[in-house]
Each structure stands twice: as C-alpha cells, then as structure tokens.
ROBAMAR-140580 format. One record per residue: residue number from 1; residue in three letters; z, y, x of N, C-alpha, C, O, CB in turn. Coordinates in Angstrom, 2 decimals. Last residue first. Glycine has a CB too. Layout:
// ROBAMAR-140580
- nr:rest:nc3:nc2:nc1:cac3:cac2:cac1:cc3:cc2:cc1:oc3:oc2:oc1:cbc3:cbc2:cbc1
- NUM:ALA:Z:Y:X:Z:Y:X:Z:Y:X:Z:Y:X:Z:Y:X
...
This chain:
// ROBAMAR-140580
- nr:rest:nc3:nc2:nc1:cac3:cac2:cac1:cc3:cc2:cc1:oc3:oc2:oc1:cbc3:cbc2:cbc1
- 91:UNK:-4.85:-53.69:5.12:-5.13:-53.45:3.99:-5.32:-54.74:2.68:-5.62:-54.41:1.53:-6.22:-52.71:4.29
- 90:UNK:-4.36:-56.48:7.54:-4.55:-55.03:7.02:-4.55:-54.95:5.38:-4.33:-55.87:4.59:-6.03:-54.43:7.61
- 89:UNK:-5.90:-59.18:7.41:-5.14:-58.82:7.73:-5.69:-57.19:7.36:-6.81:-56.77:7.06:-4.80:-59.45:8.95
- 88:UNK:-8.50:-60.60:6.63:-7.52:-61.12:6.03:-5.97:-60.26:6.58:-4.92:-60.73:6.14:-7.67:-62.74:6.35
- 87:UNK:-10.10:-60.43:9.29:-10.10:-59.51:7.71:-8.74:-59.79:6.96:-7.98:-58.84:6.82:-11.49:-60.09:6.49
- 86:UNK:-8.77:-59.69:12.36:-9.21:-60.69:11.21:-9.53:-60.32:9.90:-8.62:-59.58:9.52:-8.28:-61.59:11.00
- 85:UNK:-9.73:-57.10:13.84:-9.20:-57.63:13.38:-9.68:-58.89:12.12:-10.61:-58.91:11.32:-8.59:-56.73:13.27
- 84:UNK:-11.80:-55.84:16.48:-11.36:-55.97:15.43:-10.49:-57.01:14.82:-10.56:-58.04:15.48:-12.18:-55.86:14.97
- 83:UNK:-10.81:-55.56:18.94:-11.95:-54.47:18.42:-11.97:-54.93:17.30:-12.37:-53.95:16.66:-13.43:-54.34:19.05
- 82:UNK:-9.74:-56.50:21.88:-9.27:-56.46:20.18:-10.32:-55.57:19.02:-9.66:-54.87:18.25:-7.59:-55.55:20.12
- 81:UNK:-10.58:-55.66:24.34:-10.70:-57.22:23.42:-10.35:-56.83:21.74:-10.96:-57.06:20.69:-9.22:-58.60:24.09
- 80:UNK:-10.10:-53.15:24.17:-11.42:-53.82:24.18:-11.08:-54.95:24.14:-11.94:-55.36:23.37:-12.33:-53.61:25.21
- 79:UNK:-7.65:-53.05:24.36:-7.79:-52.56:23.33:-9.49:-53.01:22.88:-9.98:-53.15:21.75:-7.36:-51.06:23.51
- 78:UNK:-6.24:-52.89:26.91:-6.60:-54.15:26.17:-7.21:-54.03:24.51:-7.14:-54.93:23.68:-5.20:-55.01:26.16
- 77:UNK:-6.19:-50.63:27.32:-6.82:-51.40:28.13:-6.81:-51.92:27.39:-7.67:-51.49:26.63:-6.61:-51.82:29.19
- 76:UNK:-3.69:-49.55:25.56:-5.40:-49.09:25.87:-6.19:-49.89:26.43:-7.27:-49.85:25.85:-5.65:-47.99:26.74
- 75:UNK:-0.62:-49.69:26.70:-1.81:-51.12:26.47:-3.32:-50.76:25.38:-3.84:-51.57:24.62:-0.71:-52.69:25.42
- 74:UNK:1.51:-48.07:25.74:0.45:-48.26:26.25:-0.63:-49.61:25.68:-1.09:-50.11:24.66:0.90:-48.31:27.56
- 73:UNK:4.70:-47.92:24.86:3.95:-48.21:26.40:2.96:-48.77:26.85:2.92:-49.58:27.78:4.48:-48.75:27.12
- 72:UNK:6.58:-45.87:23.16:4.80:-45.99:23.45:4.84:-46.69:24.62:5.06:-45.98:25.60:3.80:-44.45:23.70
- 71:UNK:9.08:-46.59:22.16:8.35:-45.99:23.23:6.72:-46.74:23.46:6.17:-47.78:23.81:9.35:-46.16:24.58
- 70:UNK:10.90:-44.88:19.41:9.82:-45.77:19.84:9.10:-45.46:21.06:8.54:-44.37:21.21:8.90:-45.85:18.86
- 69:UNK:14.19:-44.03:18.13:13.39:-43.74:19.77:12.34:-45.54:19.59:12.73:-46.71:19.62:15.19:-43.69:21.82
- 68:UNK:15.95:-42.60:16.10:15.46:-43.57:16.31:14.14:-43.54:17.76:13.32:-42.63:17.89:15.07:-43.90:14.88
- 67:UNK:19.04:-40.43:14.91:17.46:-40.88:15.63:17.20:-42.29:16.41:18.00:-42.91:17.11:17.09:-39.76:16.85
- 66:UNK:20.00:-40.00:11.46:19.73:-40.88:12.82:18.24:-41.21:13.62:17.16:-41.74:13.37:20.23:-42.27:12.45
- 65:UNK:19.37:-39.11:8.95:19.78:-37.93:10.50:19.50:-38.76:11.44:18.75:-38.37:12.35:21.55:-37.29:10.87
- 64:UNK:19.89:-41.47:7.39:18.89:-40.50:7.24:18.88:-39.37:8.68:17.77:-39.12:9.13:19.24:-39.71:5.71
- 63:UNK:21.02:-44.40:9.03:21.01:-43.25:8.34:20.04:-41.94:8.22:19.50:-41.56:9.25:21.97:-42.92:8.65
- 62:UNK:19.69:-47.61:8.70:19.91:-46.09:10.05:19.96:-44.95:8.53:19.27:-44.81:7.52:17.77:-45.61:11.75
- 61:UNK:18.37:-49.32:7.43:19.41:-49.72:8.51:20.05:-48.74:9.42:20.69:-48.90:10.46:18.82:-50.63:9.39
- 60:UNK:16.93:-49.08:5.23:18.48:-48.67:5.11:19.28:-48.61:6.04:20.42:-48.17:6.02:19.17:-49.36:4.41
- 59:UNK:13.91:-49.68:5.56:15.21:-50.76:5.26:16.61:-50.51:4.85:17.35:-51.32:4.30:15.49:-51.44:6.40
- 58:UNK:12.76:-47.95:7.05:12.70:-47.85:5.53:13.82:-48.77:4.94:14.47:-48.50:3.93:11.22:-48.31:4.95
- 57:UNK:12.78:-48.37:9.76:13.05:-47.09:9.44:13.65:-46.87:7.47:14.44:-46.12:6.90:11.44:-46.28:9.92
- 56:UNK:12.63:-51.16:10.16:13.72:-50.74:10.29:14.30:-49.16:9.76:15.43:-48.77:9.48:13.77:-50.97:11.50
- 55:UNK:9.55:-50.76:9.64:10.73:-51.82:9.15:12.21:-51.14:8.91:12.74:-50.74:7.87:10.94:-53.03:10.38
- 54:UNK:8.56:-49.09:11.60:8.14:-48.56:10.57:9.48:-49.58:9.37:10.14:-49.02:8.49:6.21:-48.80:10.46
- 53:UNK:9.30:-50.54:13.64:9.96:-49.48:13.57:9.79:-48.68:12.37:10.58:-47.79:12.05:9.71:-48.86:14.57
- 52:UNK:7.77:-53.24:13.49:9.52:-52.92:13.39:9.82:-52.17:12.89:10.49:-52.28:11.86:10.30:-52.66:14.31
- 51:UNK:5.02:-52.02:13.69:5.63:-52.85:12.62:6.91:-52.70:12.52:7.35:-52.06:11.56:5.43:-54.17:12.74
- 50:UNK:5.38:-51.21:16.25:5.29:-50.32:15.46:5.70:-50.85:14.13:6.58:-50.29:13.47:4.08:-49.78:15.55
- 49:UNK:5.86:-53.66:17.69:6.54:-52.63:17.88:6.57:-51.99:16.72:7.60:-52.06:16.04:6.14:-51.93:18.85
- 48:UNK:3.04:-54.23:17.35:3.61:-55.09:16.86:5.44:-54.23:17.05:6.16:-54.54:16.10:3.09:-56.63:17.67
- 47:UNK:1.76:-52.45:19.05:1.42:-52.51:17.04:2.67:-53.56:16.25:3.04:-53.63:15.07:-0.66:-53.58:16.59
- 46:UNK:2.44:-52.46:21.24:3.05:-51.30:20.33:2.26:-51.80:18.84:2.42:-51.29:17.73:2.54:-49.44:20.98
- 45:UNK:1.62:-55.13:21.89:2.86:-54.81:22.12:3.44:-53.69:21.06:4.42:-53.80:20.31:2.91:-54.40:23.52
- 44:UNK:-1.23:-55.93:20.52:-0.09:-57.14:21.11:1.14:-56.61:21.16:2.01:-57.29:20.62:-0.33:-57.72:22.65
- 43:UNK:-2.80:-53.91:19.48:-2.59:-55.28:18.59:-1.60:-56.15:19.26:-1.12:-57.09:18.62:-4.00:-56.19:18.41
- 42:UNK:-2.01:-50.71:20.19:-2.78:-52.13:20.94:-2.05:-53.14:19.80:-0.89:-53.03:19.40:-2.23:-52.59:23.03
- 41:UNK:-2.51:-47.51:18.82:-1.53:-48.73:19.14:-2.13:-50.18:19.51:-2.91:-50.59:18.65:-0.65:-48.97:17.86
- 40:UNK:-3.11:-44.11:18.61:-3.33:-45.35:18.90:-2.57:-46.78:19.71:-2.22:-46.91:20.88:-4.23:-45.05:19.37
- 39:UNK:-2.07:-41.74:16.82:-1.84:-42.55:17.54:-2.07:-43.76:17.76:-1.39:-44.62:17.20:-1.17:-42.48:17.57
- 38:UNK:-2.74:-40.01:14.22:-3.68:-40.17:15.68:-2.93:-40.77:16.56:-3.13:-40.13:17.60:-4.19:-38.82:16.43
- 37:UNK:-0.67:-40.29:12.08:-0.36:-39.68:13.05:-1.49:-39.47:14.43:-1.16:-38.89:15.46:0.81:-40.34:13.29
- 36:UNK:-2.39:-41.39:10.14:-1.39:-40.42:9.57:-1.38:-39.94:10.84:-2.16:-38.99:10.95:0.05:-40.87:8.83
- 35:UNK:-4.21:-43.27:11.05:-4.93:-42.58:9.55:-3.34:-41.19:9.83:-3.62:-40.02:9.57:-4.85:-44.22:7.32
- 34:UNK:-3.11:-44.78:12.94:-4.36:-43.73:13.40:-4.61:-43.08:12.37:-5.34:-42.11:12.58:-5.73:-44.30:13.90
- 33:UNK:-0.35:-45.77:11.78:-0.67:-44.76:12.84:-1.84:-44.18:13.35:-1.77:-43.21:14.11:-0.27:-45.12:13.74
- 32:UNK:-1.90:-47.18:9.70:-1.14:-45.91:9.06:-0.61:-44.92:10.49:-0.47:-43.70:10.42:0.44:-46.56:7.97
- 31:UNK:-2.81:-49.03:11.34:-3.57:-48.64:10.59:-2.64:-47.07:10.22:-3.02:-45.98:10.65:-3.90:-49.84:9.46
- 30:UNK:-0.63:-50.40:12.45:-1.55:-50.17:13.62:-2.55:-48.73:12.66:-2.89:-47.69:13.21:-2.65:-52.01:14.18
- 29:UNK:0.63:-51.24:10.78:0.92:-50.17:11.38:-0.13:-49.30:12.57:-0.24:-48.23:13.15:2.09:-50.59:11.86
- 28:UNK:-0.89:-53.23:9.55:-0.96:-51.86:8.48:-0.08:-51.17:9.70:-0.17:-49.98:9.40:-0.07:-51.96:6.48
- 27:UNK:-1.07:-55.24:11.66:-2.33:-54.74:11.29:-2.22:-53.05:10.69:-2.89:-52.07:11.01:-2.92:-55.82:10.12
- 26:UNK:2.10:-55.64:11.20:1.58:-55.24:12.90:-0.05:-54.62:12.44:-0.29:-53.49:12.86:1.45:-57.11:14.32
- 25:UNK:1.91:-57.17:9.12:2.56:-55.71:9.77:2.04:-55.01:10.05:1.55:-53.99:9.58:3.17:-55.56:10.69
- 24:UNK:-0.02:-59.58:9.79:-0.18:-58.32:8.85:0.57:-57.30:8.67:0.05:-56.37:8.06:-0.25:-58.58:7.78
- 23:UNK:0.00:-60.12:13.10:0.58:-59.93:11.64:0.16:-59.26:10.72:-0.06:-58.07:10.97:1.60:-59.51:11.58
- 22:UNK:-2.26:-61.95:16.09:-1.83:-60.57:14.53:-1.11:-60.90:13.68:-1.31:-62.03:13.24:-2.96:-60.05:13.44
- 21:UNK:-1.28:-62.83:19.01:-1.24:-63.82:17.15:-1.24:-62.40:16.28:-0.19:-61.89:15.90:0.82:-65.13:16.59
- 20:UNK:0.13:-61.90:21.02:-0.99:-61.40:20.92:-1.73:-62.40:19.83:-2.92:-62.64:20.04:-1.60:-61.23:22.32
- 19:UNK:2.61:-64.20:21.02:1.95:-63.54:22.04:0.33:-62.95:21.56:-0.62:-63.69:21.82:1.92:-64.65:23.28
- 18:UNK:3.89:-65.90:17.62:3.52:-66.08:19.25:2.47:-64.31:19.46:1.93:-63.59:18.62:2.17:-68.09:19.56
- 17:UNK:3.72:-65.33:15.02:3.91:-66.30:15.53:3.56:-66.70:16.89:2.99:-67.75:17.17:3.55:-66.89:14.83
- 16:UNK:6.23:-62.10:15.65:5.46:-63.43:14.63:5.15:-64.68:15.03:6.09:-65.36:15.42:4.15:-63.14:14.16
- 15:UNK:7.27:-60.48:16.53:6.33:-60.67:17.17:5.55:-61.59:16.76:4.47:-61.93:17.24:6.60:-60.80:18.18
- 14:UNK:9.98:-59.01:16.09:8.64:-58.65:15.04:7.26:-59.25:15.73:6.22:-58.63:15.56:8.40:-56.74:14.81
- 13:UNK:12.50:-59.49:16.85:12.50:-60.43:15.77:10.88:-60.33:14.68:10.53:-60.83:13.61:14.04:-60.01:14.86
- 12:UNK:13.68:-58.39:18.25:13.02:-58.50:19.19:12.39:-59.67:17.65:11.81:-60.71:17.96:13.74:-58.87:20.96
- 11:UNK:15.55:-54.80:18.91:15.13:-55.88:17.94:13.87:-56.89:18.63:13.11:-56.37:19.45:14.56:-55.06:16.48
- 10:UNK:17.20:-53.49:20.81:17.02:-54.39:21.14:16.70:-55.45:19.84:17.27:-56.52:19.66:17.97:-54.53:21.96
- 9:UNK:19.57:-50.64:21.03:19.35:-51.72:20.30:18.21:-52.31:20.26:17.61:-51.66:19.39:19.62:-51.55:19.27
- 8:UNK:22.39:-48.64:23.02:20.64:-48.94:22.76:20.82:-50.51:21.67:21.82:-51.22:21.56:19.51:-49.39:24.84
- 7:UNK:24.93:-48.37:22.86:24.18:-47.61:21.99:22.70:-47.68:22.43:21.92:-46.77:22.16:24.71:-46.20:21.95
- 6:UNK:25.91:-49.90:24.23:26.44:-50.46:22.54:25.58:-48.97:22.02:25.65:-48.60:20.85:28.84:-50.57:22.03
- 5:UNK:25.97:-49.13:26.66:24.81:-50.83:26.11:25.14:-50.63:24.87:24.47:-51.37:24.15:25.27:-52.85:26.65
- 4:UNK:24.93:-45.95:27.10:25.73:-46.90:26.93:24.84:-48.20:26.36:23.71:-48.32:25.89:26.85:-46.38:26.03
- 3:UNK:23.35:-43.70:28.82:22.90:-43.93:27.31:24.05:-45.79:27.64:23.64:-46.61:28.46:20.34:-43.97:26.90
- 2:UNK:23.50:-41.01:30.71:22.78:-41.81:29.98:23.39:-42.64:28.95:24.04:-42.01:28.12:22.16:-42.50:30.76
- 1:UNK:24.65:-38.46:31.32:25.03:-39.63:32.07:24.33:-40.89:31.59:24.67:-41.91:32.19:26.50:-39.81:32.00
C-alpha cells in the first residue's frame, strides 16, 4: 500500500553553498562511488546526494539492519560540463 509520511525522510541539509557550488563531500563521494561501486554521479544532484548518504550511513543515525533507499536520478547529461573538478576538492 506504500510507504507512510512518518516513514520517508527528507534530508535536504547537503547542498552547501548554493546550486551546482562543489563540496568537498560531494567531490570524495562522487570519487569512492566510481573507485568502489562503478557508479557514476553528476557534481549537482546525486554527488551531492551521495555525500548525505554516505553521512548519514556512518553517523549512527540508522541502525545497522536498517534500510536506507538512495535514488539515482541521473543527470549524465550534465556531466560534460563538469569534467573536472577544482583541485582543492577531493582527495
């Protein structure tokens, strides 16, 4: 029957300082998802996503069994602007 409001959650607190602005999060997730998993992540939505989730996963905030749901939604396309990153970010 799907999925209740008190059981989805809605962090919205990893986007830094404005709209497609890199974090250095957002850089090392972007990074530890193509080196560990081959998943590629866009510098504006899922990298910055990914930052969270990699956050939230290690933080304590969810119990070890608890599942946690990241949704990929894309943004390949924009992936040609971004071709690289500031140095000062990542690693």
């Amino acid at each position: 029957d799907g999925l209740g409001k008190d059981e989805v959650i809605i962090l919205d607190g990893y986007v830094g300082e404005g709209y497609s602005l890199p974090t250095k999060d957002m850089a090392n997730a972007i990074q530890n998802f193509a080196r560990l998993e081959s998943i590629i992540l866009d510098p504006v939505y899922t990298g910055k996503g990914a930052a969270g989730l990699l956050d939230v996963a290690s933080d304590g905030s969810y119990r070890q069994n608890q599942r946690i749901l990241f949704i990929h939604t894309g943004g390949a396309p924009s992936l040609y602007h971004y071709q690289t990153l500031p140095s000062d970010l990542g690693e």
